[in-house]
N, C-alpha and C positions, 0 to 999 in steps of 0.2 A: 542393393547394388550401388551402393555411394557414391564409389571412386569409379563407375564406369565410363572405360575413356582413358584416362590416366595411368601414365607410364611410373613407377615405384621402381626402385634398384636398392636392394638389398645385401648388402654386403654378410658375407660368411654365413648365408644361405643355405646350406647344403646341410646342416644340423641344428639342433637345438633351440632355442632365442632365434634365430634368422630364419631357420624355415617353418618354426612357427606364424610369424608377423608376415611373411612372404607368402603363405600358405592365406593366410587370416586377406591381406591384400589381395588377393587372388579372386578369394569366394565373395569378396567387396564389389569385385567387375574392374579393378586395375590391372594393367598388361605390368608383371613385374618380371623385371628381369633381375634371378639370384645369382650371386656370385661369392668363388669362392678359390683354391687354389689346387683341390681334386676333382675331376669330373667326374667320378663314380658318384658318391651323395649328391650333387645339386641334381644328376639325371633322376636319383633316385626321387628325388624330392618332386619334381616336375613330372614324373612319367602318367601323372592321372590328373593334373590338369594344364589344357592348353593355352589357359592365361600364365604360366611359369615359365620360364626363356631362362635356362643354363648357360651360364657363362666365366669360363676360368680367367681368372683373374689376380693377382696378388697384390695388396694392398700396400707392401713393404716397396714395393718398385713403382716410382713414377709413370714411367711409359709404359707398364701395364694397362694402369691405372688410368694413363688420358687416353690412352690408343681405344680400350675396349669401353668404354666409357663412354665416348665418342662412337663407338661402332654400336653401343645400343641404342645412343639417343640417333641415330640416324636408320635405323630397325624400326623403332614405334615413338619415337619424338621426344620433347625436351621430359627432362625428367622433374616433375611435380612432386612427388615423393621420394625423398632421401632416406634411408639407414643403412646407416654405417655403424655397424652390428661386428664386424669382425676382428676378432681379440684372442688372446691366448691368459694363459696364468701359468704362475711357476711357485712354488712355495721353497724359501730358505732365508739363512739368515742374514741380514745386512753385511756383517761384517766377511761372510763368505760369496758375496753378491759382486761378478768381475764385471768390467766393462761393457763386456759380451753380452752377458747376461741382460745387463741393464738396457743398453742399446735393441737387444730384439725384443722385449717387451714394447718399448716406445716406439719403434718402429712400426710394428703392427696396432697400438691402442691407441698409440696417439702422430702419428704423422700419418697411420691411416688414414685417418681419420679427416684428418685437415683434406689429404689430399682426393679425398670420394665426396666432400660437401664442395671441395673447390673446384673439382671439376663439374659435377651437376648441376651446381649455380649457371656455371657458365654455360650450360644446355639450355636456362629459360629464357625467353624474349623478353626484354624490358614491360612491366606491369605486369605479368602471367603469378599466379598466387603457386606459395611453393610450401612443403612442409620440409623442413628437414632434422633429423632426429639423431642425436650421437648417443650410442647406448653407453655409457657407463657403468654405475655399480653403485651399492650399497659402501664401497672401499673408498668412493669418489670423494661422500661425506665426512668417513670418518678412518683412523687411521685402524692396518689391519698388520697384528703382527705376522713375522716371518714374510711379507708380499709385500714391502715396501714399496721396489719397482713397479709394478701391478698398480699399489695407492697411490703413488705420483701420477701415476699416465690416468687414471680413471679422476682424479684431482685434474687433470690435466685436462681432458675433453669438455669435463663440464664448464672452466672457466674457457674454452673457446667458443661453445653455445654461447654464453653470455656474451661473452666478448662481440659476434657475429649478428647476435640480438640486438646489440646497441648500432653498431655499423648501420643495420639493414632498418631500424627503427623507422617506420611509417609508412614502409612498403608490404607489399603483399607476402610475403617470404618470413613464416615463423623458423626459430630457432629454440628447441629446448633436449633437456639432455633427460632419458629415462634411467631410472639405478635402481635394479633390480637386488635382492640379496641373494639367498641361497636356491639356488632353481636345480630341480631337478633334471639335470643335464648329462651328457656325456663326460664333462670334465667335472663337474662335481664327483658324479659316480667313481669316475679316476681317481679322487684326493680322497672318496671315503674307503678306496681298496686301497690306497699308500697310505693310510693314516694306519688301516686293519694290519697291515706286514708290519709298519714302523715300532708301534703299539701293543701288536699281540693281542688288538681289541675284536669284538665279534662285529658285524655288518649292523646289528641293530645300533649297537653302543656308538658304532663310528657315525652311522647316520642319525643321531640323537645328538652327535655332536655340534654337526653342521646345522640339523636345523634351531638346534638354539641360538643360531646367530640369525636366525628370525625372529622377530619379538614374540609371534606367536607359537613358536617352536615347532614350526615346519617345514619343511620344501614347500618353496614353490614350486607350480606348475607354469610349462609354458604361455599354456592360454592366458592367462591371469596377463603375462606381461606381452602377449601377443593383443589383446583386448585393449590395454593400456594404448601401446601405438595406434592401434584403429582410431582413438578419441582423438589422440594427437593429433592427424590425420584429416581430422573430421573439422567441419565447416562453423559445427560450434567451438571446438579448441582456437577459432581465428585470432583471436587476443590474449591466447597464452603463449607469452613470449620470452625464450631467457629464464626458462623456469627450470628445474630438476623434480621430477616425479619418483619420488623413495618409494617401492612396494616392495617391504619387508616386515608387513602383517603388525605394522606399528612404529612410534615415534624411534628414530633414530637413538642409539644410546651405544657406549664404549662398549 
């Protein structure tokens, strides 16, 4: 029980990445309140344990975002643990990539982003020790075709951990960004049944495909990057700061 005591907020909680780390926080002994922008999964995710607090939220809109924010750090108190977890992906090609496009990618991965660490910050009392965590991507390091927009905002989070690492430098309050590769997720599952129609490929060949963008040519699993945050988290991670955590089963590579 690590974190017992300690309020977590999770953003895009209700599946995957988020309610794994949310789940993992949980069974830690932190009151985490998940968030996300359907109330069907966060409840689902919550309904078997009473350290989980559902709460909708959208990370694309400011006054969601400081209203309920506010309404959880005044629920169970300042928030000590940050992830900000919630993101989407799109796959297509630059030159067919509109405004639109571009703009609700960055919206949700990267002004999220900004905007759930800048309001949690503002939950802690001066000297109160803080984690805070912006999930990027294995995309963040390196560039990924067809998901440009995607690679800019996940390029994009990780230079605001740093960036925020330096600011906050010799206080209590870590900053680093976690970048995961291919998890087996919801939306990966989606991009290997759109690759299977686009392709005419079989479910195995499409899922061989994706995980060879692991070094070790596999999915990931949740836990693996739910484990990761726990450390971040933790009392020995205290002067890991400004750092990017790759867990894609080996050295980064095009």
């Amino acid at each position: 029980m690590t974190h017992q005591g300690k309020h977590a907020l999770v953003t895009g909680g209700g599946t995957g990445i988020g309610a794994a780390i949310a789940t993992a926080l949980a069974q830690a002994g932190a009151d985490v309140t998940i968030t996300g922008r359907r109330k069907g999964p966060l409840n689902a995710v919550a309904a078997d344990n009473p350290r989980l607090h559902p709460l909708v939220m959208d990370v694309t809109d400011e006054t969601s975002v400081r209203d309920e924010v506010a309404q959880a750090a005044k629920a169970r108190g300042p928030i000590q643990i940050c992830v900000a977890n919630a993101g989407i992906a799109t796959a297509g090609s630059f030159a067919n990539t509109s405004m639109s496009d571009w703009r609700a990618i960055m919206a949700t991965n990267l002004d999220g982003v900004f905007l759930t660490i800048q309001t949690a910050l503002a939950t802690l009392p001066d000297g109160m020790a803080g984690r805070m965590i912006g999930v990027s991507s294995i995309a963040g390091v390196r560039g990924l075709k067809n998901g440009v927009p995607y690679t800019a905002s996940k390029h994009g989070v990780i230079g605001l951990m740093r960036g925020l690492s330096e600011e906050y430098m010799g206080g209590p309050v870590t900053f680093n960004a976690l970048c995961p590769g291919y998890v087996n997720t919801d939306i990966v599952r989606d991009q290997i049944a759109n690759l299977q129609d686009k392709r005419s490929m079989t479910q195995d060949a499409a899922t061989a495909l994706f995980a060879s963008g692991n070094r070790h040519n596999r999915l990931l699993t949740v836990d693996e990057i739910a484990d990761a945050a726990l450390w971040l988290c933790s009392d020995g991670a205290r002067s890991v700061n400004g750092q990017t955590l790759e867990i894609s089963g080996g050295q980064t590579c095009p």
